[in-house]
N, CA, C and O of each residue as an XYZ file, in Angstrom:
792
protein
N      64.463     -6.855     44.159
C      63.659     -6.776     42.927
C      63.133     -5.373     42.678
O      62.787     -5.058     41.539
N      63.053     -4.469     43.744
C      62.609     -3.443     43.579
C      61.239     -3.525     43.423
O      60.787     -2.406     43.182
N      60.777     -3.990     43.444
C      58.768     -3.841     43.464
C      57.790     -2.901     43.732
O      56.738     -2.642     43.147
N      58.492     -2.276     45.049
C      57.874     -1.208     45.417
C      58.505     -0.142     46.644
O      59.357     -0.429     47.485
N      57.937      0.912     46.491
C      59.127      1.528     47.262
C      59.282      1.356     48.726
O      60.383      1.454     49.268
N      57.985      1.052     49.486
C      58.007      0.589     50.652
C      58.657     -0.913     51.365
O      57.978     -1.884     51.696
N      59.685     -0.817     51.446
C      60.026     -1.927     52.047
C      60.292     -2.280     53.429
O      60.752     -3.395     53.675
N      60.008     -1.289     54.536
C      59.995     -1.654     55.793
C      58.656     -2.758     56.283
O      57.505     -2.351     56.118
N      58.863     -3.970     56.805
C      57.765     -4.747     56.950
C      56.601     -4.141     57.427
O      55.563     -4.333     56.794
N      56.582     -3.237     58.726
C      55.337     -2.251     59.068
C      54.736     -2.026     57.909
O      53.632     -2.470     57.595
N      55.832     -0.950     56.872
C      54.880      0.077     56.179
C      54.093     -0.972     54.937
O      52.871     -0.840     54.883
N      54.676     -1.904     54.035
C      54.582     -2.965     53.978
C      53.029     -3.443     54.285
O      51.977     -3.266     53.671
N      53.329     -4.065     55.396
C      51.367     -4.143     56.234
C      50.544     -3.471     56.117
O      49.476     -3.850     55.636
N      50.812     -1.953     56.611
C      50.000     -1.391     56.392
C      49.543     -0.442     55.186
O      48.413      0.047     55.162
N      50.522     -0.208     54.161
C      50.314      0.686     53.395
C      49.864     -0.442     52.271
O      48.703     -0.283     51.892
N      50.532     -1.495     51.701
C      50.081     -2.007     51.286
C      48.901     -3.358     51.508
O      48.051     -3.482     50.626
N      48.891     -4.096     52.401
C      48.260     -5.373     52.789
C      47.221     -5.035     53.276
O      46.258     -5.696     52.888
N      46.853     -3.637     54.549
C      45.908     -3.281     54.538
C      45.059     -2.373     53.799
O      43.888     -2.103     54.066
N      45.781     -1.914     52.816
C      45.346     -1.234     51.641
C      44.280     -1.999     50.836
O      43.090     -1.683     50.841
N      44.652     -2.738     50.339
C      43.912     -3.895     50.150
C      42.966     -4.765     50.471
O      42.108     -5.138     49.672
N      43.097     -5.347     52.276
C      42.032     -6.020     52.288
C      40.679     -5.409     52.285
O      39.700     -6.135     52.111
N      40.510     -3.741     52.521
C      38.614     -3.300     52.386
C      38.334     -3.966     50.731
O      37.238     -4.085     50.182
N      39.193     -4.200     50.378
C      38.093     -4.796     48.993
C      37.162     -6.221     48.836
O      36.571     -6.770     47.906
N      37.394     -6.523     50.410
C      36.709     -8.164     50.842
C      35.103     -7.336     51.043
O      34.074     -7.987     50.868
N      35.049     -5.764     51.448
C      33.722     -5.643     51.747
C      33.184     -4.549     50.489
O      32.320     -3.672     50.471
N      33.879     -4.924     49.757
C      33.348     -4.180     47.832
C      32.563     -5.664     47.276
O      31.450     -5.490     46.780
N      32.940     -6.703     47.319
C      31.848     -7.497     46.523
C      32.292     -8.919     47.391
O      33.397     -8.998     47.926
N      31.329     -9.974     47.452
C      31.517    -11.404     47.353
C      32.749    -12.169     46.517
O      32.790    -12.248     45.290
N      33.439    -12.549     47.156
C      34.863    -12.882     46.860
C      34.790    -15.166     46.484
O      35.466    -15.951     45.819
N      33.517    -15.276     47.436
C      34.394    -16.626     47.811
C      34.100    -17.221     46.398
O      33.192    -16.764     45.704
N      34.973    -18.356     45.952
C      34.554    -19.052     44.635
C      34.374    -17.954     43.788
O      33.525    -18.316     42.974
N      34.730    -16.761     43.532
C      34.718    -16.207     42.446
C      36.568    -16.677     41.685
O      37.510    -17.264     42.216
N      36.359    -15.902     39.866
C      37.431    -15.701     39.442
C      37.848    -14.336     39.167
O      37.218    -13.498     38.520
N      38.870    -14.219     39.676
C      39.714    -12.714     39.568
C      40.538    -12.513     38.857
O      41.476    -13.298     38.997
N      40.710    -11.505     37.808
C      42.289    -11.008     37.541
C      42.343     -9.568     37.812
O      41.578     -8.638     37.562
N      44.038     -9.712     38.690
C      44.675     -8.434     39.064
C      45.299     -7.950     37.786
O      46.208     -8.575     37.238
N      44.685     -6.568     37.209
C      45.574     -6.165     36.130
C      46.217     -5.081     36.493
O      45.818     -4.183     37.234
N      47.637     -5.231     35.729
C      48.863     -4.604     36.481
C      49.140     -4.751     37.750
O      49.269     -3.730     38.426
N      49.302     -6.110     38.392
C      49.688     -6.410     39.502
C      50.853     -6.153     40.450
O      50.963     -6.476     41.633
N      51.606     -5.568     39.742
C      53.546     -5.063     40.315
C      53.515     -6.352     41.603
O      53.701     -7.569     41.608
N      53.308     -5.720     42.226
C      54.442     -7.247     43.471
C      53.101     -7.986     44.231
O      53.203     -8.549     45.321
N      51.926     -7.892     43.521
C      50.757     -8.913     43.482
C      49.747     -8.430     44.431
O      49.067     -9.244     45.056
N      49.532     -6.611     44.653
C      48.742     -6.199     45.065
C      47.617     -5.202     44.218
O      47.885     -4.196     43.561
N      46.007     -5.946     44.504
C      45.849     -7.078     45.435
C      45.450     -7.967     45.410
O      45.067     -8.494     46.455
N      45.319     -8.688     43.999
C      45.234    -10.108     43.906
C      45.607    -11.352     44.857
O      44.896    -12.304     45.179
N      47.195    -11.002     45.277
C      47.901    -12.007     46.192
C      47.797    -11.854     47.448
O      48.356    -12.604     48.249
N      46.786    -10.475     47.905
C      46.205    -10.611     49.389
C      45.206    -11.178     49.386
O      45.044    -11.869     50.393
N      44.277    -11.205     48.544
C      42.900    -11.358     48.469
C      42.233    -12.504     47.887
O      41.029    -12.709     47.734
N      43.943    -13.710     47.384
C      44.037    -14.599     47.644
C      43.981    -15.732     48.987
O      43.286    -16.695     49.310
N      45.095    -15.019     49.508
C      45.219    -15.521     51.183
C      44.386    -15.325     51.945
O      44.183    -16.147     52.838
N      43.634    -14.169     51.836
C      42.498    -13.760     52.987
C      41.076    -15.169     52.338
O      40.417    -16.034     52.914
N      41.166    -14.802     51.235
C      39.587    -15.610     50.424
C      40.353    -17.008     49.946
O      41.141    -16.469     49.168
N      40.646    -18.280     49.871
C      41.289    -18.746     49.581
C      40.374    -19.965     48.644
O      40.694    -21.119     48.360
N      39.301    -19.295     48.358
C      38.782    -20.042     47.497
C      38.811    -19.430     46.273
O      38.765    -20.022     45.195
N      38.877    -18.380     46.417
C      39.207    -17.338     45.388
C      40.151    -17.970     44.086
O      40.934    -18.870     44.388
N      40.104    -17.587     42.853
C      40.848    -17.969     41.742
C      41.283    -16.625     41.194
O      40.553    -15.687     40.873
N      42.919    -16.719     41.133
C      43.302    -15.708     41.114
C      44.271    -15.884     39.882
O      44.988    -16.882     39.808
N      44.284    -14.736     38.753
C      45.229    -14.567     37.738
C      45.959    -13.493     38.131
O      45.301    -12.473     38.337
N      46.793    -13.450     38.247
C      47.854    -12.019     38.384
C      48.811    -11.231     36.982
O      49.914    -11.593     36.572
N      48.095    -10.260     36.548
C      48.687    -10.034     35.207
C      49.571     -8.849     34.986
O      49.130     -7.714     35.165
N      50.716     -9.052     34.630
C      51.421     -7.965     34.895
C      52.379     -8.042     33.130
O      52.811     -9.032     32.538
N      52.413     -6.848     32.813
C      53.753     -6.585     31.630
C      55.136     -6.930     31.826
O      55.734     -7.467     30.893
N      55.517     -6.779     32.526
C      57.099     -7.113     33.345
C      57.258     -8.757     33.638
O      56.609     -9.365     34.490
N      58.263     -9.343     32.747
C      58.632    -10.526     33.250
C      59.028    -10.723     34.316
O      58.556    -11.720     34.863
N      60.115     -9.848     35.153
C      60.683    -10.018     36.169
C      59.572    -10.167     37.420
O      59.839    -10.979     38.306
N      58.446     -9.464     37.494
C      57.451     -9.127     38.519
C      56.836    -10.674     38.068
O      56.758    -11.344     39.097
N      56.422    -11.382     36.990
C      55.862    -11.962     37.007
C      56.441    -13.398     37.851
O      56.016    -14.210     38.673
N      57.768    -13.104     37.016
C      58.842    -14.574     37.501
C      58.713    -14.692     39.146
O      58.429    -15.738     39.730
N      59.007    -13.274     39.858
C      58.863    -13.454     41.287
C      57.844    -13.543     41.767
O      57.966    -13.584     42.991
N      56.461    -13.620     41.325
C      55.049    -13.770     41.542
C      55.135    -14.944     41.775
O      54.759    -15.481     42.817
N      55.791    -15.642     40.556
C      55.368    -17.356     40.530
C      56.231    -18.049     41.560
O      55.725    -18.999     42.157
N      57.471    -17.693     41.841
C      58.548    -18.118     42.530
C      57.693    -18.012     43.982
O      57.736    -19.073     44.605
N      56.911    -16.918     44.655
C      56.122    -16.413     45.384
C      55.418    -17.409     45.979
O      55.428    -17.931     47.094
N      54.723    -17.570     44.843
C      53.427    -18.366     45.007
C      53.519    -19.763     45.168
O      52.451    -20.322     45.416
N      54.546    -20.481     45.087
C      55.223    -21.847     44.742
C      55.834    -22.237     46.509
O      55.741    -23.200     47.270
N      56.504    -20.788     46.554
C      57.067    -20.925     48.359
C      55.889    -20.459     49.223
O      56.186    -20.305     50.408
N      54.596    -20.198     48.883
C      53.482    -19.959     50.422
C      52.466    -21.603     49.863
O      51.520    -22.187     50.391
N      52.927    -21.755     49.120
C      51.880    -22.891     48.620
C      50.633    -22.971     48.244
O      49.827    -23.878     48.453
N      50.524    -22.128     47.762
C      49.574    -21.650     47.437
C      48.681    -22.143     45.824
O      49.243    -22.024     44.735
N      47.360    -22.643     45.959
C      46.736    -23.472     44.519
C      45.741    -22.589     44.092
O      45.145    -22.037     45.017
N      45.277    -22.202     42.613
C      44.298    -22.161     42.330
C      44.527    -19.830     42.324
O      43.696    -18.963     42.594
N      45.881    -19.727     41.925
C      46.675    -18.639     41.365
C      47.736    -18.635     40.429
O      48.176    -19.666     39.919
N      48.059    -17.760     40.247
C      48.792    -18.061     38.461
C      49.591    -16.155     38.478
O      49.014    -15.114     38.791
N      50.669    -16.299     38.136
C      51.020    -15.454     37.442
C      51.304    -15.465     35.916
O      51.760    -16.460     35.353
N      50.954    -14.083     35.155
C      50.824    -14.444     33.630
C      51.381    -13.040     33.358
O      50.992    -11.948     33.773
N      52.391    -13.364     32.552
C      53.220    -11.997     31.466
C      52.439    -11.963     30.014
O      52.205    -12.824     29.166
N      52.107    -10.361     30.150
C      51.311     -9.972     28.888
C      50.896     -8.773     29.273
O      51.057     -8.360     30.421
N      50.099     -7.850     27.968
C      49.791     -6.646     28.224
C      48.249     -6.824     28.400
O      47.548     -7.717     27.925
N      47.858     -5.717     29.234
C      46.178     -5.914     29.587
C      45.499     -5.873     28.202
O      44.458     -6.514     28.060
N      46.010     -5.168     27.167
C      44.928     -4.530     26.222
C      45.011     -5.848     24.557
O      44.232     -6.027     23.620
N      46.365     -6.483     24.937
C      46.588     -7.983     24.217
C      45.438     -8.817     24.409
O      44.539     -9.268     23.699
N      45.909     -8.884     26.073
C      45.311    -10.069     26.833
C      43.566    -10.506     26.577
O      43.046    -11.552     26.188
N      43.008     -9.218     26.982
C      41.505     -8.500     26.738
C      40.822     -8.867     25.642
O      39.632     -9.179     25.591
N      41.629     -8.821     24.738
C      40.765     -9.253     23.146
C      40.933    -10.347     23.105
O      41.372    -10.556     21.974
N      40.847    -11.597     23.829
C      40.648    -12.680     22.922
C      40.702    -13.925     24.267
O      41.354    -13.754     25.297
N      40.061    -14.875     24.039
C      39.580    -15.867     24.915
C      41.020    -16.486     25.304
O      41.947    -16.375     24.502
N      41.207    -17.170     26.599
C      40.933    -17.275     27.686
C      40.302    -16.314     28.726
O      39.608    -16.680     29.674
N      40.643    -15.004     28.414
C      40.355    -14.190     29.133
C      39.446    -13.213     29.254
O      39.240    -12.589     30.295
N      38.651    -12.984     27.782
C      37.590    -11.818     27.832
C      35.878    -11.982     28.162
O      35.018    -12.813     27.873
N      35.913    -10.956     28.775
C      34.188    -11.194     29.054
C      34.291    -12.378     30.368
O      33.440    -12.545     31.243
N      35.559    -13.102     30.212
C      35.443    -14.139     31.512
C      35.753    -13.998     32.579
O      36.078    -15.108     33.000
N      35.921    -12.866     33.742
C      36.261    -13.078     35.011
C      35.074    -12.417     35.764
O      34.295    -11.625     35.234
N      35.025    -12.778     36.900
C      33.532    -12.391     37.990
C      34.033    -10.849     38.485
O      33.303     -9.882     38.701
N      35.397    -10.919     38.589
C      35.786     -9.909     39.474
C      37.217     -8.944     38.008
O      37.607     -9.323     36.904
N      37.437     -8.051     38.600
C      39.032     -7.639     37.635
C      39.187     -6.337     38.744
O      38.378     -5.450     39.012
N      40.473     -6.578     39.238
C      41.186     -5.117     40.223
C      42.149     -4.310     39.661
O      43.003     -5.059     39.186
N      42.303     -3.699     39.564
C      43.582     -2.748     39.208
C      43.452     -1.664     40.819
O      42.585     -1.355     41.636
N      45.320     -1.330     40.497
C      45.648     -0.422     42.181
C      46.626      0.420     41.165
O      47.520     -0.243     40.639
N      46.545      1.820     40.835
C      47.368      2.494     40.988
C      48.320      2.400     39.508
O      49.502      2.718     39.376
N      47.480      1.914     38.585
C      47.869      1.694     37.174
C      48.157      2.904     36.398
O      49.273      3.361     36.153
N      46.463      3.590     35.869
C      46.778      4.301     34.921
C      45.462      5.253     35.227
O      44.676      4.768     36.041
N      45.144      6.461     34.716
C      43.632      7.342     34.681
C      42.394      6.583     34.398
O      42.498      5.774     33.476
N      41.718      6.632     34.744
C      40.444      5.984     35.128
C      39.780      5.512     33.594
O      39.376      4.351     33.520
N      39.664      6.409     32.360
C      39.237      6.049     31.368
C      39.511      5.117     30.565
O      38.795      4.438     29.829
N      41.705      5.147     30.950
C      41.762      4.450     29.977
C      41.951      3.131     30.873
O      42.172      2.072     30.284
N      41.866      3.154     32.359
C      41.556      1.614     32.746
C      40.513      1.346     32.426
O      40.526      0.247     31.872
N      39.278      1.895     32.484
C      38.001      1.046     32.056
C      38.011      0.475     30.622
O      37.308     -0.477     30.284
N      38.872      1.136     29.795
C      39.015      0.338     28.719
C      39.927     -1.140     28.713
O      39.578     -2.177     28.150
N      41.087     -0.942     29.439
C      41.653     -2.190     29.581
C      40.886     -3.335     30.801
O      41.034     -4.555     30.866
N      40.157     -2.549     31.571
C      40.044     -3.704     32.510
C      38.318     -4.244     32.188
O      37.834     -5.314     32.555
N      37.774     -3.392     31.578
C      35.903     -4.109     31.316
C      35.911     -5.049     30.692
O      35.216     -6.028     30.964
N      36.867     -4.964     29.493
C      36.918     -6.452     28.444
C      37.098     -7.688     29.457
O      36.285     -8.608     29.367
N      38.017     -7.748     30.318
C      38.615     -8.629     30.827
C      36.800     -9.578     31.714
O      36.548    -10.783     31.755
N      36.097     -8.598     32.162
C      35.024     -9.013     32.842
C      33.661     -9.296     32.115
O      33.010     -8.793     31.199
N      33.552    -10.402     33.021
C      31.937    -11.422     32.305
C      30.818    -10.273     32.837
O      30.773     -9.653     33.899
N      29.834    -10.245     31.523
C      28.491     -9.623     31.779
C      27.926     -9.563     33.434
O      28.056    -10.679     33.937
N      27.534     -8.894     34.075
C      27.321     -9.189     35.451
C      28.374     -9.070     36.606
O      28.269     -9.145     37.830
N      29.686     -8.804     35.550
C      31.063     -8.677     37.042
C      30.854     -7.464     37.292
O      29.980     -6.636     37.038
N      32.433     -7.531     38.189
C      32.431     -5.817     38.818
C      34.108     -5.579     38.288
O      35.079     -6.331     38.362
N      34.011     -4.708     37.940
C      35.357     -4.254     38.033
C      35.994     -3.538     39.062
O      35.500     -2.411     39.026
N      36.845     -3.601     39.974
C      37.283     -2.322     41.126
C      38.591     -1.718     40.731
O      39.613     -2.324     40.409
N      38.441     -0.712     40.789
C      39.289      0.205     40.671
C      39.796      0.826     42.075
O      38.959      1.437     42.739
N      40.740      0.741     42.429
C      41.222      1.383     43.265
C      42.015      2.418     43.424
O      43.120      2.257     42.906
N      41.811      3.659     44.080
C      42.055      5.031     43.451
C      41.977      5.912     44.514
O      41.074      5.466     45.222
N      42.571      7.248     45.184
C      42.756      7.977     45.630
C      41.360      8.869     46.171
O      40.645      9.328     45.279
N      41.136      9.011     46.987
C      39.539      9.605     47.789
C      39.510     10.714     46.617
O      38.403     10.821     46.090
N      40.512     11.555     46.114
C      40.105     13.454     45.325
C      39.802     12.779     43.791
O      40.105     13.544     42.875
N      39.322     11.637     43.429
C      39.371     11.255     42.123
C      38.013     11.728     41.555
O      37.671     11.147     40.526
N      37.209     12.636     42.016
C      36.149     12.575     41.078
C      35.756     12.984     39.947
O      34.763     12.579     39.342
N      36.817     14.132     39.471
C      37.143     14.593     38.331
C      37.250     13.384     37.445
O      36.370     13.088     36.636
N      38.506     12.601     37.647
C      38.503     11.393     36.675
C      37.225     10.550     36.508
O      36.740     10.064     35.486
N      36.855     10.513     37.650
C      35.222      9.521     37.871
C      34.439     10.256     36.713
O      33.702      9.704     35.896
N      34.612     11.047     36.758
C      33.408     11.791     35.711
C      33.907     12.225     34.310
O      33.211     12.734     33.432
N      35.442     11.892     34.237
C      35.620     12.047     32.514
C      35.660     10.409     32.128
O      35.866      9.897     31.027
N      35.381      9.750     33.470
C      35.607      8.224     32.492
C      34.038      7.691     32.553
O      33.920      6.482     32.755
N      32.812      8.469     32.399
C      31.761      7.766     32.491
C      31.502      7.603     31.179
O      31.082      6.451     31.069
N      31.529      8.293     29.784
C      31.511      8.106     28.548
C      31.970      7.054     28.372
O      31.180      6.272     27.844
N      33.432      6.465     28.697
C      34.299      5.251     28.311
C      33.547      4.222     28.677
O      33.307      3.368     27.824
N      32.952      4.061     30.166
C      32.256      3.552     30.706
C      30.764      2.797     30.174
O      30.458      1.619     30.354
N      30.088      3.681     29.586
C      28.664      3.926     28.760
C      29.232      2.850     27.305
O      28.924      1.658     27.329
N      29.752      3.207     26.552
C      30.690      2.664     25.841
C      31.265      1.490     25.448
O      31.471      1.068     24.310
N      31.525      0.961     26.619
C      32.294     -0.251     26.952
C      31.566     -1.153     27.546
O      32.292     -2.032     28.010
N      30.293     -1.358     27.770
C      28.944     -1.304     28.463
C      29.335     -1.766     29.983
O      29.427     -2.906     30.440
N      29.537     -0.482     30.617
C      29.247     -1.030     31.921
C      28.379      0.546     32.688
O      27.832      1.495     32.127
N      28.549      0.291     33.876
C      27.338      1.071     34.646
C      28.931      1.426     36.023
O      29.946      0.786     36.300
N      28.435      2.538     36.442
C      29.376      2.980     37.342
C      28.071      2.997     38.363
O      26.970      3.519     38.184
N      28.669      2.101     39.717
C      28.100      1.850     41.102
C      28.048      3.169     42.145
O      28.260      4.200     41.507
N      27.909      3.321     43.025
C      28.570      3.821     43.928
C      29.714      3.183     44.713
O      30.016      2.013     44.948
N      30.434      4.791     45.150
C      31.956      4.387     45.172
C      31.845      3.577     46.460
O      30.848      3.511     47.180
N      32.936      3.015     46.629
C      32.899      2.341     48.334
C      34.438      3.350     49.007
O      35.607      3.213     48.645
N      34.008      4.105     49.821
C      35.278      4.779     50.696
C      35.883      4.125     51.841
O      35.115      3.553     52.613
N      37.009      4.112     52.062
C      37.766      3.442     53.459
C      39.245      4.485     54.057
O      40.150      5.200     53.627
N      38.813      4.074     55.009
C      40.489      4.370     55.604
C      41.626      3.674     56.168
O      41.403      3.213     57.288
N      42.868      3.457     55.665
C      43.565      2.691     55.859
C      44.592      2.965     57.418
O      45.523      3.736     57.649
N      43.660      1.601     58.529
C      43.825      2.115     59.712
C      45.187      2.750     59.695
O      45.754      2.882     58.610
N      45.905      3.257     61.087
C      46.246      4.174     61.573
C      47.541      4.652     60.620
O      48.692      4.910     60.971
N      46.902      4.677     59.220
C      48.230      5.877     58.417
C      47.504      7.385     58.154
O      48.189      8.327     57.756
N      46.002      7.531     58.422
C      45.836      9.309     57.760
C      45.473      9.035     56.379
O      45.597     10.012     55.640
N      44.970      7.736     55.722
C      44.748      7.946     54.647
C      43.791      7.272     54.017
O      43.821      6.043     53.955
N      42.591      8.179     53.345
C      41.568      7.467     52.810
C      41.806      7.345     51.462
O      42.478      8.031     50.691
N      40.929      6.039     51.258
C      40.831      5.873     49.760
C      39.845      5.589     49.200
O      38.849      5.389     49.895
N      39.765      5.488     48.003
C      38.348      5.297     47.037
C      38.052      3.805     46.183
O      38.859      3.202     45.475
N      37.334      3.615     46.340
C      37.389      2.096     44.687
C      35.817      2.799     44.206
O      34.824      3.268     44.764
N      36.260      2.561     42.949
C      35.620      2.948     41.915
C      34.484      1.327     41.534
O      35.221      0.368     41.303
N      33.558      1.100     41.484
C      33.173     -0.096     41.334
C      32.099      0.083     39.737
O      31.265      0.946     39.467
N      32.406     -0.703     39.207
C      31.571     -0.577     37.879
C      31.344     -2.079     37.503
O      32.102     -3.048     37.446
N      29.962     -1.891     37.261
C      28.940     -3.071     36.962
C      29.291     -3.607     35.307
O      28.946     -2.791     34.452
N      29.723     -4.466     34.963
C      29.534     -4.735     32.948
C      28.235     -5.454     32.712
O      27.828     -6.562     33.060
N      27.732     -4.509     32.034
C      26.404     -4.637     31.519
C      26.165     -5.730     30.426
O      25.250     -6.539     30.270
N      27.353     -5.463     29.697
C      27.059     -6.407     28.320
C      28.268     -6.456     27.869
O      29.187     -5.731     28.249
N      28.348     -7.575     26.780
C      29.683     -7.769     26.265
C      30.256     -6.658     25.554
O      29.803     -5.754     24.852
N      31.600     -7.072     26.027
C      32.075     -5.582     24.995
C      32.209     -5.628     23.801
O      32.358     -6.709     23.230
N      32.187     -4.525     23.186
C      32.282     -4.430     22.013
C      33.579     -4.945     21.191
O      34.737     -4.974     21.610
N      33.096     -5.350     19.899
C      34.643     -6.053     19.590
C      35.811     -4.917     18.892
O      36.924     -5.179     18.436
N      35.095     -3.545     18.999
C      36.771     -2.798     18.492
C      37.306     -2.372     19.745
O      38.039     -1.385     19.803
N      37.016     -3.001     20.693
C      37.864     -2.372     22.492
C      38.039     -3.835     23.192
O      37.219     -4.712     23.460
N      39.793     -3.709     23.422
C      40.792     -3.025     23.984
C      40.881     -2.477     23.064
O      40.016     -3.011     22.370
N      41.767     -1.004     21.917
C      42.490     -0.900     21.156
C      43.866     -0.922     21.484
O      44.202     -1.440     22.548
N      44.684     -0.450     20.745
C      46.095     -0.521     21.084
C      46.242      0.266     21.986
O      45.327      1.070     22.165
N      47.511      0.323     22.928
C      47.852      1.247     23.676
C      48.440      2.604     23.315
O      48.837      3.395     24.171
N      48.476      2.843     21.964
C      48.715      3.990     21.960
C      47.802      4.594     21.487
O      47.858      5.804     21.708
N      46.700      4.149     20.737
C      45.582      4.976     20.427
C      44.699      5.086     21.743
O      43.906      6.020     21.863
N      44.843      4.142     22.707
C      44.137      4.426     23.677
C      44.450      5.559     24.501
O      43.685      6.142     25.270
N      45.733      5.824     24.243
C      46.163      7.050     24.723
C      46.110      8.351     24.654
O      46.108      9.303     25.434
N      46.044      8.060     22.943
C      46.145      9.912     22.405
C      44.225      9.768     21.809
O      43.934     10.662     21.015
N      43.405      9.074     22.041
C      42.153      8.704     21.415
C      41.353      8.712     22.632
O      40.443      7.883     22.610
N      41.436      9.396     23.656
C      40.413      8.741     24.935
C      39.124      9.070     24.676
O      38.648     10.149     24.324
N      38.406      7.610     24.974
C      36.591      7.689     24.795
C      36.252      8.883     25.847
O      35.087      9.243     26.017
């Protein structure tokens, strides 16, 4: 399927699976609802499923193919109370089932920090967190996406740092509080979100 470029089972574990699980000690997981936006091969929604398994998990990805093998995925570990769903984040965002409604929303490795806070805050209920997961040298971006942030009403936390045991490599999540509902002209489209950044 091509999913991702690591395919040796080691690197696999560790680059991705343990990549992932420090986000069990970024917020309270159990009985919450999550969506992974831009999930590619279901990280880390579909770890943080298995580890938390009370957890309610949407996995949202643009790509049918990623999605089809999500579900095919999820059907062979047996897994209840997860979902894969084809659609774009900034579709999805504007309009109920999904906006303002999840406790939690992750993104890994999507897009620049501003214009995820625009696709991923809608997605979260007043009081969630959004995590962002992002590279330890990000603070430049941290600080051109606090306007978007202000904006979109949420509040930027302090970061939570980790290192992903024995590869040499730290990383960052970005954690931001949603203050209030969002506003109803955000998501915009993806291309004004592009050439238009708050």
């Amino acid at each position: 399927m091509n999913l991702t470029a690591i395919r040796d089972p080691e690197g696999v574990a560790r680059l991705h699976m343990l990549d992932c699980a420090p986000l069990l000690l970024c917020a309270e997981l159990e009985g919450k609802r999550l969506i992974d936006v831009g999930t590619g091969a279901g990280f880390p929604g579909l770890v943080l499923k298995i580890l938390v398994p009370s957890l309610d998990v949407t996995l949202l990805d643009a790509l049918g193919k990623r999605v089809n093998w999500l579900n095919e995925l999820i059907e062979t570990l047996g897994l209840s109370g997860v979902r894969a769903i084809h659609g774009r984040a900034e579709e999805c965002a504007a309009k109920p089932p999904h906006r303002d409604a999840y406790d939690l929303v992750t993104a890994r490795a999507v897009a620049e920090l501003r214009l995820l806070e625009e696709l991923c805050l809608p997605f979260t209920r007043p009081g969630g967190l959004f995590l962002a997961m992002k590279a330890e040298d990000c603070g430049e971006e941290r600080a051109q996406a606090a306007h978007a942030v202000r904006v979109l009403r949420g509040r930027l936390e302090p970061d939570f740092l980790y290192d992903i045991p024995d590869a040499g490599i730290t990383r960052r999540v970005i954690r931001t509080v949603k203050t209030g509902p969002t506003p109803r002209d955000y998501p915009r489209r993806w291309n004004r979100i592009q050439k238009e950044k708050l």
